[in-house]
N, C-alpha and C positions, 0 to 999 in steps of 0.2 A: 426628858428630851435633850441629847446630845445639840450644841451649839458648833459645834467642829465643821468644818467644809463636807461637804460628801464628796464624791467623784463627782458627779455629773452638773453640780454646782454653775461652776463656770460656761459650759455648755448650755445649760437651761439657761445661764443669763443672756448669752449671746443671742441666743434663737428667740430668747420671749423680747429681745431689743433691737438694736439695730440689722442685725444679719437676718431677721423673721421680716423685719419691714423689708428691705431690701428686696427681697427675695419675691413678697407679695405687692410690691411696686414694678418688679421684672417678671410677674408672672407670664405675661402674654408670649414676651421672649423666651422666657426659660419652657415654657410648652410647647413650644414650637423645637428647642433646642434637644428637648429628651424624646420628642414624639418617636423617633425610630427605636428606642429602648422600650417605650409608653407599649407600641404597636408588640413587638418582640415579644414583651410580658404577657400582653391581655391575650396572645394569640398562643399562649403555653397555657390557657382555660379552656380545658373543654369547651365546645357552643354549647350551653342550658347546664351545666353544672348545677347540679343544685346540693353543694358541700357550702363549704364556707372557706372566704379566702381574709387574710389577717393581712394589712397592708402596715407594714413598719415602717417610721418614717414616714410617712403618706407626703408631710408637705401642706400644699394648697388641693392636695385632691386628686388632682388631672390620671395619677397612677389607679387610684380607687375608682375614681368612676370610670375609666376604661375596664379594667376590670370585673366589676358592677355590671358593665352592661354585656359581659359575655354569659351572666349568671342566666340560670329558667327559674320559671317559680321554685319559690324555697330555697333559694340559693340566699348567702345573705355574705357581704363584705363589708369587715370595719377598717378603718384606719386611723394608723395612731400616729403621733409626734410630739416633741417635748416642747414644741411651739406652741403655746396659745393663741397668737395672732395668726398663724399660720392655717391652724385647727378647725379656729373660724369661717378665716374666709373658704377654706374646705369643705366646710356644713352651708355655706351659704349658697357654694356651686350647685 
């Protein structure tokens, strides 16, 4: 196992610390801030899609479960991020 920085090192550190808290201390704000992009996104899913949509970046959620909730049975949405703190309160939503 190489001990060398990777690229995304730095990045993972930020988002799993201060800048993840942050972010899930402003969430109410910041969803309210992206909802007209949130709205944009979930409204570019078919109504009852029932494919699958991969949410990168997800964040705290709010993109995913809009998303999520344009799905019909069998449809299924994951979301991902390099935040654990982030990830969580996303599964908690």
């Amino acid at each position: 196992m190489s001990t060398e920085p990777q690229p995304n090192d730095e990045q993972a550190a930020l988002w799993n610390g201060t800048a993840g808290q942050a972010w899930i201390n402003a969430q109410t704000m910041l969803d309210a801030l992206f909802l007209p992009l949130e709205q944009q996104l979930a409204a570019s899913i078919p109504a009852g899609f029932t494919g699958r949509v991969l949410d990168i970046g997800c964040g705290t959620g709010s993109t995913t479960l809009a998303a999520a909730r344009r799905l019909g049975p069998g449809g299924e949405c994951v979301g991902v991020d390099i935040s654990e703190p982030m990830t969580t309160c996303a599964q908690a939503r």
